[in-house]
mmCIF file as Biopython writes it, N, C-alpha, C and O atoms, coordinates in Angstrom:
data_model
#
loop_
_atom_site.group_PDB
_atom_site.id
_atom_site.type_symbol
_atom_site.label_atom_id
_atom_site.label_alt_id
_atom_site.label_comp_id
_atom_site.label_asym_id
_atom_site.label_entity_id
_atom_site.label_seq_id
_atom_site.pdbx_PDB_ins_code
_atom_site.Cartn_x
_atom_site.Cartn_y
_atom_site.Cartn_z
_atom_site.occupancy
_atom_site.B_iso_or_equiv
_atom_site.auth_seq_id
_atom_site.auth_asym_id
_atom_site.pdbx_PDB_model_num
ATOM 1   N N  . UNK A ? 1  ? 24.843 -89.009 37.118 1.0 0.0 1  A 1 
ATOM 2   C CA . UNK A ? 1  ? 24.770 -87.590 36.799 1.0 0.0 1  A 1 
ATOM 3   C C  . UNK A ? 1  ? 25.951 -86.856 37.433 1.0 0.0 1  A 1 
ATOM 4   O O  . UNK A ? 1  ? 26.461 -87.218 38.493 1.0 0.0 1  A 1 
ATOM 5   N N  . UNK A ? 2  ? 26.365 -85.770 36.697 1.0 0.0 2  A 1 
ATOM 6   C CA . UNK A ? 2  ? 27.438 -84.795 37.516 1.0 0.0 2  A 1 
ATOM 7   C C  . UNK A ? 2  ? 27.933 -83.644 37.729 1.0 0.0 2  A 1 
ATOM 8   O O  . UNK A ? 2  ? 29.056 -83.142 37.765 1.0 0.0 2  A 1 
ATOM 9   N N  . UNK A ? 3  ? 26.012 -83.060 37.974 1.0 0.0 3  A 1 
ATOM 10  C CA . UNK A ? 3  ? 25.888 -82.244 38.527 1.0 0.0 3  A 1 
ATOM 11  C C  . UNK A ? 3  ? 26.181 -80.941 37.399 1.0 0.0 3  A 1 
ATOM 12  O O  . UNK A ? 3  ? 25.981 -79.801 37.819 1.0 0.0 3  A 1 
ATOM 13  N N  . UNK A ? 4  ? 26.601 -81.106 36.133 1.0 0.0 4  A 1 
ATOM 14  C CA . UNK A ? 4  ? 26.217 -79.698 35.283 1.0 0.0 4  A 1 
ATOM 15  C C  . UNK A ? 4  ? 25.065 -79.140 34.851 1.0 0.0 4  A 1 
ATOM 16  O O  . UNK A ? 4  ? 24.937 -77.944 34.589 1.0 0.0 4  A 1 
ATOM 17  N N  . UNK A ? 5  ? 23.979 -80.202 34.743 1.0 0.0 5  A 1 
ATOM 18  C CA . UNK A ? 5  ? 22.780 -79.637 34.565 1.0 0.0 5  A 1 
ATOM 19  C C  . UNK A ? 5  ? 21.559 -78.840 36.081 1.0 0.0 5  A 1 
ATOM 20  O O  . UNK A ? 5  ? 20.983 -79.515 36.935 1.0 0.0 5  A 1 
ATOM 21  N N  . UNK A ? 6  ? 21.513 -77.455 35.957 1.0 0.0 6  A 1 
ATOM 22  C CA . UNK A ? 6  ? 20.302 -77.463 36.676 1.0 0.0 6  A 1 
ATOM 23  C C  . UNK A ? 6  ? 19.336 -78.115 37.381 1.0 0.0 6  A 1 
ATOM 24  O O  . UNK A ? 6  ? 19.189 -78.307 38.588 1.0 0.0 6  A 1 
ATOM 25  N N  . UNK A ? 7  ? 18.495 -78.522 36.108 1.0 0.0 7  A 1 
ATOM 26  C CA . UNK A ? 7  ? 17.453 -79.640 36.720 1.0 0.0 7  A 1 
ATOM 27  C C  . UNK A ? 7  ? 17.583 -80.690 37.416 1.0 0.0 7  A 1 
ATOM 28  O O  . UNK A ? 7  ? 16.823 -81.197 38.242 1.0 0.0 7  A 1 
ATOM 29  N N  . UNK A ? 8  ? 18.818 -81.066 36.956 1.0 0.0 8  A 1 
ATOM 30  C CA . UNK A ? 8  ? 19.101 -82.249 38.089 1.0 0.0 8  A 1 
ATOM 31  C C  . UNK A ? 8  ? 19.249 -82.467 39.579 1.0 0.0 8  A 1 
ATOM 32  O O  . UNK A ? 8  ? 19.124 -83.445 40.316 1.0 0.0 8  A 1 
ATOM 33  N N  . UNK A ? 9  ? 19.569 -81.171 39.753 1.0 0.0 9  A 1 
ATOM 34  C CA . UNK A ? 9  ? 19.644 -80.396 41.456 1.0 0.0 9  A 1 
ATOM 35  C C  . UNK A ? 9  ? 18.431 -79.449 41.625 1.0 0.0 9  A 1 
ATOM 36  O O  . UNK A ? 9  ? 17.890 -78.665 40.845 1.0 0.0 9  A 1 
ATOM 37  N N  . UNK A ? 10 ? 18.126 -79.885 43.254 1.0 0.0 10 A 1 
ATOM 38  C CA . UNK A ? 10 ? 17.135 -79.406 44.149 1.0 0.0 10 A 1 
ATOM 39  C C  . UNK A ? 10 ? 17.970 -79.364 45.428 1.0 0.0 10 A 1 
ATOM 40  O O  . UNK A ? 10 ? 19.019 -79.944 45.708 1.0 0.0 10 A 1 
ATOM 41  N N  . UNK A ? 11 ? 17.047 -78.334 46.273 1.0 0.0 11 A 1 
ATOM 42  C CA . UNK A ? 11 ? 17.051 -78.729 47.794 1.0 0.0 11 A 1 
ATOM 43  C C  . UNK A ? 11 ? 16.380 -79.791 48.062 1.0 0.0 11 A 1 
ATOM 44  O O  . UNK A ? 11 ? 15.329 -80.318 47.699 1.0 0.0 11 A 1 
ATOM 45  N N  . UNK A ? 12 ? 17.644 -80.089 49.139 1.0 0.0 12 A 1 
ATOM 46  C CA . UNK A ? 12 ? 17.340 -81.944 49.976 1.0 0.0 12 A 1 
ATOM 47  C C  . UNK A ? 12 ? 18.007 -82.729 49.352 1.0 0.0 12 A 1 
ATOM 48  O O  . UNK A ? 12 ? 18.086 -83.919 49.658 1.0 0.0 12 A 1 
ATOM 49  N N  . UNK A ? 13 ? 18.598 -82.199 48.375 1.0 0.0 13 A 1 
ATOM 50  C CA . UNK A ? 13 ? 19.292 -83.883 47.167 1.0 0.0 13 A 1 
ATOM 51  C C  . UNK A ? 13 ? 20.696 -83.688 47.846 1.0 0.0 13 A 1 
ATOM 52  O O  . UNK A ? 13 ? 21.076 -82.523 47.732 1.0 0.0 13 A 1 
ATOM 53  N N  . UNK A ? 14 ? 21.787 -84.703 48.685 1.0 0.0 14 A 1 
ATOM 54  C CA . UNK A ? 14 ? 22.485 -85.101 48.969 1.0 0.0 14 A 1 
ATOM 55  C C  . UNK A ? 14 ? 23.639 -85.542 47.653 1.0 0.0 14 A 1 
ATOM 56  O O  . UNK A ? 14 ? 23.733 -86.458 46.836 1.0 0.0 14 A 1 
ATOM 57  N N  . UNK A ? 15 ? 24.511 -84.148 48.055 1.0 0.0 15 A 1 
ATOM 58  C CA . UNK A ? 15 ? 25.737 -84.186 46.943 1.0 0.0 15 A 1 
ATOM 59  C C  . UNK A ? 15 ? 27.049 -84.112 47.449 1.0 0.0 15 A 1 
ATOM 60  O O  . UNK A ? 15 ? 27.194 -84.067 48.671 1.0 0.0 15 A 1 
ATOM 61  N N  . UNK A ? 16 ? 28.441 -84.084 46.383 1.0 0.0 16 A 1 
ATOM 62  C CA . UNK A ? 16 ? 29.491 -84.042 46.644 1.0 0.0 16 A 1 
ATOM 63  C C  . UNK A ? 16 ? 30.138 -82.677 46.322 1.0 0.0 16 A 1 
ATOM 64  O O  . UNK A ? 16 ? 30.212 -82.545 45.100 1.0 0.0 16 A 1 
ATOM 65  N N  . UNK A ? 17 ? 30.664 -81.548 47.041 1.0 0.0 17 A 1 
ATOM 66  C CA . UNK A ? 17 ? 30.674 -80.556 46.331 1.0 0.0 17 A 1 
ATOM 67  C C  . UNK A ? 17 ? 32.471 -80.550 46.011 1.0 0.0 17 A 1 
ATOM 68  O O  . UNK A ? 17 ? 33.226 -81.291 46.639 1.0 0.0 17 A 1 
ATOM 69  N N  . UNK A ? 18 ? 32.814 -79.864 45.248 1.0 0.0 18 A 1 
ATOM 70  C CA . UNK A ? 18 ? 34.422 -79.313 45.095 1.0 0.0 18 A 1 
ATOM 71  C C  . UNK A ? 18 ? 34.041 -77.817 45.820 1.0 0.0 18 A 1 
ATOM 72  O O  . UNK A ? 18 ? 33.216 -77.098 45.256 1.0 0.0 18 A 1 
ATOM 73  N N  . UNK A ? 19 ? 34.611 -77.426 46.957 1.0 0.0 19 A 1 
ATOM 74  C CA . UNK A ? 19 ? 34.845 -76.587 47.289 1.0 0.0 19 A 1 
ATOM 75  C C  . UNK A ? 19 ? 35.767 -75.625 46.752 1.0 0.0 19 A 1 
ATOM 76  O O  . UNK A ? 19 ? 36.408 -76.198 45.871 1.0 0.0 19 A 1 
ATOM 77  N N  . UNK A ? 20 ? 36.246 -74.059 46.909 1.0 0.0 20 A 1 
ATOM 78  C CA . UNK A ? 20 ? 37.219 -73.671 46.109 1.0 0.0 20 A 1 
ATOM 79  C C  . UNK A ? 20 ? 38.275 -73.547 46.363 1.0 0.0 20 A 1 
ATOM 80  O O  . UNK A ? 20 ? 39.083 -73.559 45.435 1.0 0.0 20 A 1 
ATOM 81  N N  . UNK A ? 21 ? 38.831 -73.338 47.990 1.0 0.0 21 A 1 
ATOM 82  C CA . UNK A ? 21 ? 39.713 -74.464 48.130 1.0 0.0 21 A 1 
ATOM 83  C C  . UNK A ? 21 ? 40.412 -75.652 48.100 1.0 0.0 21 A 1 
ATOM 84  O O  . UNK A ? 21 ? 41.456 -76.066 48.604 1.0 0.0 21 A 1 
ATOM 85  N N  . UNK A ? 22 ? 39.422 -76.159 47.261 1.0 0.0 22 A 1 
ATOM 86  C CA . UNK A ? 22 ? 40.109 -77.766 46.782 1.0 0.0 22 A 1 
ATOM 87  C C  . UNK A ? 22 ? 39.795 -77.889 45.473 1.0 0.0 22 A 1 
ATOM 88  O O  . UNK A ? 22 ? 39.960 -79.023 45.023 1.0 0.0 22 A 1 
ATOM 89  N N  . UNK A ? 23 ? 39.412 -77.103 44.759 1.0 0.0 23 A 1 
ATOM 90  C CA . UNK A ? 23 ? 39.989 -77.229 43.211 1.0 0.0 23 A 1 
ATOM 91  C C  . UNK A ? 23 ? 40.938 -77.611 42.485 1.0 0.0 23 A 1 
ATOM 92  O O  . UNK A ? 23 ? 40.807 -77.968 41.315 1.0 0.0 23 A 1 
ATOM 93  N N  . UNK A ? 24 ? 42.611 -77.549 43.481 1.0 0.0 24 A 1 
ATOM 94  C CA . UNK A ? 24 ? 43.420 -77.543 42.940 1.0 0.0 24 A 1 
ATOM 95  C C  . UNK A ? 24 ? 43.801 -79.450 43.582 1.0 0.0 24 A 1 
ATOM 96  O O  . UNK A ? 24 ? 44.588 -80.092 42.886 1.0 0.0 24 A 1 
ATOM 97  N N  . UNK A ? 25 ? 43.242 -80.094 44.752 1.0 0.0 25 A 1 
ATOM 98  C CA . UNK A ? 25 ? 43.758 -80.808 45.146 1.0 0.0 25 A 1 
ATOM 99  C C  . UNK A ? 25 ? 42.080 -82.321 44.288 1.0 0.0 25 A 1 
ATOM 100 O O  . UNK A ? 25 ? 42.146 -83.486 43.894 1.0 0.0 25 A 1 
ATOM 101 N N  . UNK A ? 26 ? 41.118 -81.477 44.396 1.0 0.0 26 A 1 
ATOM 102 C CA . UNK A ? 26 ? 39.772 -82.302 44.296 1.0 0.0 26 A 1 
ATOM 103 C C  . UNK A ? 26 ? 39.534 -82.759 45.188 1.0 0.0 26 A 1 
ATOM 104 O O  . UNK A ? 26 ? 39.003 -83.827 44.885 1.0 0.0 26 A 1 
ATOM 105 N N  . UNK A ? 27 ? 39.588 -82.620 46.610 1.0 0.0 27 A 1 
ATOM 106 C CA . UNK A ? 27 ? 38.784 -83.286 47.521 1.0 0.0 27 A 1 
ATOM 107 C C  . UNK A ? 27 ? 37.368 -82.947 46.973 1.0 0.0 27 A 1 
ATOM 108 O O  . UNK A ? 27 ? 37.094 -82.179 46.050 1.0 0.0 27 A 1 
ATOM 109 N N  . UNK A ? 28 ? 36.443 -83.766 47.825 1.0 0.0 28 A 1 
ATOM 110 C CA . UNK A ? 28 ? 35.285 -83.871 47.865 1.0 0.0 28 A 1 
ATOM 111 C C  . UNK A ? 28 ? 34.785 -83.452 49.061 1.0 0.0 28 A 1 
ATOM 112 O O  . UNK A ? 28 ? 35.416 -83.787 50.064 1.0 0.0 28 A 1 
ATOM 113 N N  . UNK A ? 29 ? 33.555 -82.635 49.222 1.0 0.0 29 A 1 
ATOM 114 C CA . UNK A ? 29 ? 32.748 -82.556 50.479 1.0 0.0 29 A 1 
ATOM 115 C C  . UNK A ? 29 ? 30.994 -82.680 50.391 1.0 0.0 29 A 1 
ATOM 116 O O  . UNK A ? 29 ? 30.084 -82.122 49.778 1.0 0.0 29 A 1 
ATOM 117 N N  . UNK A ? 30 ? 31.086 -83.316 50.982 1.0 0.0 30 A 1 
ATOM 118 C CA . UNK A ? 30 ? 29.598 -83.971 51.135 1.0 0.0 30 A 1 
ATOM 119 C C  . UNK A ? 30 ? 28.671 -83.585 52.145 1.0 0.0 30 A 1 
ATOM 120 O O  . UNK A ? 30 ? 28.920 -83.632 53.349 1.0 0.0 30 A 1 
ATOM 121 N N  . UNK A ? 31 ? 27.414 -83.137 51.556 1.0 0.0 31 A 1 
ATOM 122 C CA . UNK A ? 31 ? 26.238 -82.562 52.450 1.0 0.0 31 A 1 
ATOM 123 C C  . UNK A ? 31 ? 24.864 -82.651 51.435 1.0 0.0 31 A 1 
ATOM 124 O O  . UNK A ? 31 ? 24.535 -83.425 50.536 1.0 0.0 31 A 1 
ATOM 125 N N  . UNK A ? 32 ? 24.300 -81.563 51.997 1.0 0.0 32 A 1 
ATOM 126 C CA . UNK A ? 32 ? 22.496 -81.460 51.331 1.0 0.0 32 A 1 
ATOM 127 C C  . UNK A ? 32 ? 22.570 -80.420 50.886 1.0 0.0 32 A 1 
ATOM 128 O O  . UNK A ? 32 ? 23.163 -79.512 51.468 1.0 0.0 32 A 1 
ATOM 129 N N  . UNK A ? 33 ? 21.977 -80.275 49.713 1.0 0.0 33 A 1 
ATOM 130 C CA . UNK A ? 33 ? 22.032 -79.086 49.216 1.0 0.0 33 A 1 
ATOM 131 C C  . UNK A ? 33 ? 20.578 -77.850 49.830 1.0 0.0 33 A 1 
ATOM 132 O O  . UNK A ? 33 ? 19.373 -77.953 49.602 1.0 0.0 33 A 1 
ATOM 133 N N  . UNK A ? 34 ? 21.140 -77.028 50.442 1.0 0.0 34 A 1 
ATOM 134 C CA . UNK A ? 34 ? 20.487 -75.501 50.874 1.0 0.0 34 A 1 
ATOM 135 C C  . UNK A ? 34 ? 20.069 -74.886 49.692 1.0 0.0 34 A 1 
ATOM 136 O O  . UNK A ? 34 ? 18.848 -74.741 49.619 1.0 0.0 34 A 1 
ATOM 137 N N  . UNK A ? 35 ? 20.801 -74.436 48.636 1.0 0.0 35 A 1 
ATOM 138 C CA . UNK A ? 35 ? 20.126 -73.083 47.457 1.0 0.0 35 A 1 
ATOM 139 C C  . UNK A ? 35 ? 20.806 -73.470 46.556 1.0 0.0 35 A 1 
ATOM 140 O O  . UNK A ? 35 ? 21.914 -73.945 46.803 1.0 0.0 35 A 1 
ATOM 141 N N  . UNK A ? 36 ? 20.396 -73.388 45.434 1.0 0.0 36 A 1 
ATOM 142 C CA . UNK A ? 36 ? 21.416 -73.288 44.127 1.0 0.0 36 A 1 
ATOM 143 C C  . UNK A ? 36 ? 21.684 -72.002 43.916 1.0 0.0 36 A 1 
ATOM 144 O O  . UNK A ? 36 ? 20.833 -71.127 44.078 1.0 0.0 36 A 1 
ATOM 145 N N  . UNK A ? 37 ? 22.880 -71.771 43.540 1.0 0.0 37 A 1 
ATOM 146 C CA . UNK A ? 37 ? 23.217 -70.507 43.196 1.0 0.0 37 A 1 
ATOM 147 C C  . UNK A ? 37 ? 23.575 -70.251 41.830 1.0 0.0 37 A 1 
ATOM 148 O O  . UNK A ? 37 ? 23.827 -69.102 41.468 1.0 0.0 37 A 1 
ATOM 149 N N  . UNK A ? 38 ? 23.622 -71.310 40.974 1.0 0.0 38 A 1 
ATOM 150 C CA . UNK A ? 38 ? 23.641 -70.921 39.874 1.0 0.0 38 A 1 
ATOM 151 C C  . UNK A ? 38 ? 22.471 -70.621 38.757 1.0 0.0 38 A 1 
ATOM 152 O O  . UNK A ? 38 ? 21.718 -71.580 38.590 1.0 0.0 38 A 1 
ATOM 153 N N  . UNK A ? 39 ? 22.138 -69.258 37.827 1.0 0.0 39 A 1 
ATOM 154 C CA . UNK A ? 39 ? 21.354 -69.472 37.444 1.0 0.0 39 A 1 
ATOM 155 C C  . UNK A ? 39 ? 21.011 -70.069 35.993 1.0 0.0 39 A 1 
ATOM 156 O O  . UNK A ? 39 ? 19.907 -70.305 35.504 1.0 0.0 39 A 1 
ATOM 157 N N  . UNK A ? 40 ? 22.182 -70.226 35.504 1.0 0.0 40 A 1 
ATOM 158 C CA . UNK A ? 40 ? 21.765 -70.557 33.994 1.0 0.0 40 A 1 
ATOM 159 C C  . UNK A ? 40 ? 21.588 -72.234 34.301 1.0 0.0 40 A 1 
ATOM 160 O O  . UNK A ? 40 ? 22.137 -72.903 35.176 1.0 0.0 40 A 1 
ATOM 161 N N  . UNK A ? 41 ? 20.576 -72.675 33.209 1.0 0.0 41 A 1 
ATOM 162 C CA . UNK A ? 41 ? 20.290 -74.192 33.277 1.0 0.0 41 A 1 
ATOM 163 C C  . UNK A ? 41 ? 21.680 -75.190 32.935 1.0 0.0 41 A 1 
ATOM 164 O O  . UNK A ? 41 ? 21.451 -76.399 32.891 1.0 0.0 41 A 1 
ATOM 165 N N  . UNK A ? 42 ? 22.793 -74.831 32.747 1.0 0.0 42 A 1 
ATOM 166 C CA . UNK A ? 42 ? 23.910 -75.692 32.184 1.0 0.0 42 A 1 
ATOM 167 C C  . UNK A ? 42 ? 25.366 -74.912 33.101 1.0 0.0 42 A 1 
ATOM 168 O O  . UNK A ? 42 ? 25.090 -73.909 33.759 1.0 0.0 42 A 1 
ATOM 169 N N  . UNK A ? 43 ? 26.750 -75.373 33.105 1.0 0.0 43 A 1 
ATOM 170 C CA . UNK A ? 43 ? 27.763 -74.719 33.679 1.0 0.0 43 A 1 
ATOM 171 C C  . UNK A ? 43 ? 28.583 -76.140 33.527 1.0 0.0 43 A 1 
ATOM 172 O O  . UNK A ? 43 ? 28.165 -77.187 34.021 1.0 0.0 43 A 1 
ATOM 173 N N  . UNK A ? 44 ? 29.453 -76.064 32.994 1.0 0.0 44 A 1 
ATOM 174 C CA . UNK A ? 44 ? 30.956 -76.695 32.331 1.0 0.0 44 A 1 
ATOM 175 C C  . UNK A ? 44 ? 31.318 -77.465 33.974 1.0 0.0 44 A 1 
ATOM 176 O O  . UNK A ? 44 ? 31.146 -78.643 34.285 1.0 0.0 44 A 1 
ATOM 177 N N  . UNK A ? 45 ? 31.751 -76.565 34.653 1.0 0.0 45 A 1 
ATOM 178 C CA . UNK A ? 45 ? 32.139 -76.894 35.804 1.0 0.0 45 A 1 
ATOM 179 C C  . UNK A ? 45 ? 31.451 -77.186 36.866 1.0 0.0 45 A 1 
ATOM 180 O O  . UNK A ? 45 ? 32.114 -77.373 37.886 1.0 0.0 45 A 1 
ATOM 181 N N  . UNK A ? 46 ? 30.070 -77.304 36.952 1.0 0.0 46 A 1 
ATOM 182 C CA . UNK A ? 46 ? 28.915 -77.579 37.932 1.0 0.0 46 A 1 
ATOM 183 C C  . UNK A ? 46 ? 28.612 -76.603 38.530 1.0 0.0 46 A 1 
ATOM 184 O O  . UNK A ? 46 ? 29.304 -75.647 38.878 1.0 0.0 46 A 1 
ATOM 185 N N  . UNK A ? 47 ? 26.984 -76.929 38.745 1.0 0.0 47 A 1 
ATOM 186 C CA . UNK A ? 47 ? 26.526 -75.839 39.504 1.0 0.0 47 A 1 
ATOM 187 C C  . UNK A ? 47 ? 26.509 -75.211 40.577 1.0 0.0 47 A 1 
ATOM 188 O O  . UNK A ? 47 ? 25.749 -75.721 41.401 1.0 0.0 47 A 1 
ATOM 189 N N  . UNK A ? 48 ? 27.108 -74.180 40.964 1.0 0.0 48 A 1 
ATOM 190 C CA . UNK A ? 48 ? 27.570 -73.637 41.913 1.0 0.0 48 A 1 
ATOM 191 C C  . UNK A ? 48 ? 26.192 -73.801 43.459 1.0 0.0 48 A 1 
ATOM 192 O O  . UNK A ? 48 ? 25.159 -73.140 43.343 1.0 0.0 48 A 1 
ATOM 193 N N  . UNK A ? 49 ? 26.325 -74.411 44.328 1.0 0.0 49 A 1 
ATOM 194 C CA . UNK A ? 49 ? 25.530 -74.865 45.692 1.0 0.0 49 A 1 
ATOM 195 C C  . UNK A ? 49 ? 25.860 -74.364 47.350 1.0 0.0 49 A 1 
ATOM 196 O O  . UNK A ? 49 ? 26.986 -74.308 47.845 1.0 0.0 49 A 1 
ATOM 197 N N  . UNK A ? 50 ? 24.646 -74.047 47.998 1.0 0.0 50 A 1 
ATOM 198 C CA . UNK A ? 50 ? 24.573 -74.061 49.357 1.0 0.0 50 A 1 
ATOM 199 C C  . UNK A ? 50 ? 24.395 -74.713 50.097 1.0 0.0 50 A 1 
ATOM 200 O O  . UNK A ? 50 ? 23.200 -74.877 50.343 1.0 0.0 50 A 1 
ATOM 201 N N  . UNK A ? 51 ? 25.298 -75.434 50.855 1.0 0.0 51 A 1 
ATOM 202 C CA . UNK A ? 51 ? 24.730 -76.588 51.561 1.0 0.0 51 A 1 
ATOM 203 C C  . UNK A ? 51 ? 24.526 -76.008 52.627 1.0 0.0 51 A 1 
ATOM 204 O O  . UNK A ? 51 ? 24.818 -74.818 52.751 1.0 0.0 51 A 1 
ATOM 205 N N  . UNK A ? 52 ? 23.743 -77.039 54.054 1.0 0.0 52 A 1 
ATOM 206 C CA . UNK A ? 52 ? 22.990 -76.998 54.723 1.0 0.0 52 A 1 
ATOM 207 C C  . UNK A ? 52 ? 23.687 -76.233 55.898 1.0 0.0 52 A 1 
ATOM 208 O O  . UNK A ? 52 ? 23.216 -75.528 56.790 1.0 0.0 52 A 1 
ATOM 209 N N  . UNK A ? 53 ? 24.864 -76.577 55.621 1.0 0.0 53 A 1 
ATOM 210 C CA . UNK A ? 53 ? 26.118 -76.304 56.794 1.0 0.0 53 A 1 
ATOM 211 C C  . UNK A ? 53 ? 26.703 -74.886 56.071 1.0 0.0 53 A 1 
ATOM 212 O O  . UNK A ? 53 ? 27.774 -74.505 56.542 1.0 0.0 53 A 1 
ATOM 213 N N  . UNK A ? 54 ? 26.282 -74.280 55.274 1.0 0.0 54 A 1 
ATOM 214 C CA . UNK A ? 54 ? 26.961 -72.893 54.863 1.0 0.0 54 A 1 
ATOM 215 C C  . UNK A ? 54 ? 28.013 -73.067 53.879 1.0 0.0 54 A 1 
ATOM 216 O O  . UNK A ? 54 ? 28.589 -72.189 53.236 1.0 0.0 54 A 1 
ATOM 217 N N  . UNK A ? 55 ? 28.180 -74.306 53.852 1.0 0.0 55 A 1 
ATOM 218 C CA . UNK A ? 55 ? 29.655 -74.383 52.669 1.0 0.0 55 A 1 
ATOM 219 C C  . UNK A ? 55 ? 29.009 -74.312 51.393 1.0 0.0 55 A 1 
ATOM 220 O O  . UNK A ? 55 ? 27.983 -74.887 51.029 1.0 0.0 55 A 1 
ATOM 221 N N  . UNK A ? 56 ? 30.236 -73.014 50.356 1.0 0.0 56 A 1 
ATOM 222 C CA . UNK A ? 56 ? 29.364 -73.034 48.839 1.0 0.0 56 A 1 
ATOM 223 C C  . UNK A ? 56 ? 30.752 -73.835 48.160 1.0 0.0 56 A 1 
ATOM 224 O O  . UNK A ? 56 ? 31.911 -73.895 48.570 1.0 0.0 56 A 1 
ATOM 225 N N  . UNK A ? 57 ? 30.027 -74.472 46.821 1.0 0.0 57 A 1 
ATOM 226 C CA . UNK A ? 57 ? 30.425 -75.160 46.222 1.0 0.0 57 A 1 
ATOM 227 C C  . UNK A ? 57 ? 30.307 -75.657 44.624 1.0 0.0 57 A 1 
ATOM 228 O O  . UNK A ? 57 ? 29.117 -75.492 44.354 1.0 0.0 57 A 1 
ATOM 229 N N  . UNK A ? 58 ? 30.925 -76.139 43.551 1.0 0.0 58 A 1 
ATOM 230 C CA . UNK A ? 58 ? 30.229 -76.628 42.866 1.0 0.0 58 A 1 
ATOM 231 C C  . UNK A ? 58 ? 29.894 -78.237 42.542 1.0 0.0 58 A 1 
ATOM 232 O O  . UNK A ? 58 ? 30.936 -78.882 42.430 1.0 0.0 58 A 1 
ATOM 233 N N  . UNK A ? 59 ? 28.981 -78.833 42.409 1.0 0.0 59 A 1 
ATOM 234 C CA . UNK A ? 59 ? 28.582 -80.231 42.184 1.0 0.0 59 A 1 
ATOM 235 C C  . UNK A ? 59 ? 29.565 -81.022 41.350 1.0 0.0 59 A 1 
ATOM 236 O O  . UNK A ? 59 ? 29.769 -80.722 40.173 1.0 0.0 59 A 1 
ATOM 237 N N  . UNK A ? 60 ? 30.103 -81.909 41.877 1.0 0.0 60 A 1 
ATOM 238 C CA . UNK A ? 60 ? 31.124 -82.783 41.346 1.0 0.0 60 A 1 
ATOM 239 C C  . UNK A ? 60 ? 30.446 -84.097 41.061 1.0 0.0 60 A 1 
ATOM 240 O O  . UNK A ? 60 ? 30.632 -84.528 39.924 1.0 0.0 60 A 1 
ATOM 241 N N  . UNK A ? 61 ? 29.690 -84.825 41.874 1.0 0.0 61 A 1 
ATOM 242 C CA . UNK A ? 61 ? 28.752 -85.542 41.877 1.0 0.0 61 A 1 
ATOM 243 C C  . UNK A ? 61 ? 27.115 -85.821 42.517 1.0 0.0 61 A 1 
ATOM 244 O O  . UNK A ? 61 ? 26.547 -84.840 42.998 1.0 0.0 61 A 1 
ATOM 245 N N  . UNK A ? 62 ? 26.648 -86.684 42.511 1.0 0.0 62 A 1 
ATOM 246 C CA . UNK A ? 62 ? 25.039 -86.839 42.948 1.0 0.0 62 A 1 
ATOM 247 C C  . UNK A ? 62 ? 25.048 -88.194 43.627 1.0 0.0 62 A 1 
ATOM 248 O O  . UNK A ? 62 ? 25.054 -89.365 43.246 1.0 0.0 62 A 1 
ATOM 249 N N  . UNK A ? 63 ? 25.046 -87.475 44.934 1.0 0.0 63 A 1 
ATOM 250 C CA . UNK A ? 63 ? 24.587 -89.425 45.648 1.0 0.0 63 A 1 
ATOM 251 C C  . UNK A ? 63 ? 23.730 -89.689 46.136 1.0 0.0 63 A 1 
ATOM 252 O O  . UNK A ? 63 ? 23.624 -90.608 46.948 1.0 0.0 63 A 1 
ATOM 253 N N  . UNK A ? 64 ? 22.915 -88.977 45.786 1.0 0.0 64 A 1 
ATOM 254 C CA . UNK A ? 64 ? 21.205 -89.854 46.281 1.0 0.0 64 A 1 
ATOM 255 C C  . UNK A ? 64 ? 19.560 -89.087 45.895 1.0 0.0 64 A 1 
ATOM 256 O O  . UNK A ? 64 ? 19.393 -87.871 45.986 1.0 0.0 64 A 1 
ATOM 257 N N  . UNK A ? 65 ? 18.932 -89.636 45.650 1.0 0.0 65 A 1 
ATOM 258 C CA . UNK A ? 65 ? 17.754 -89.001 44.873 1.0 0.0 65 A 1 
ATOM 259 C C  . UNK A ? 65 ? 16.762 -89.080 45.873 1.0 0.0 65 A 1 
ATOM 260 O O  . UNK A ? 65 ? 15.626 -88.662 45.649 1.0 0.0 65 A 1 
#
């Protein structure tokens, strides 16, 4: 999964986010997801996330269920 759909993300699910500082390079940063912030069920570019540590982001990938 990668992270454009809604449903697929919860709090507690352990993801990879693109931060927006690294949009341009793609690092990856990895944590738990805190809140979703996006509200529509779909988003091209992934759903925008709070992780646990305060960093927002959008979902690039899903590593663990």
């Amino acid at each position: 999964m990668n992270g454009q759909n809604r449903k697929d993300i919860y709090a507690g699910l352990e993801v990879g986010i693109i931060l927006k500082k690294d949009q341009r390079s793609g690092n990856i940063t990895y944590g738990i997801v805190k809140d979703l912030l996006t509200s529509s069920a779909f988003h091209s570019r992934g759903i925008k996330v709070r992780l646990d540590d305060g960093q927002v982001g959008r979902v690039a990938e899903i590593v663990a269920e």
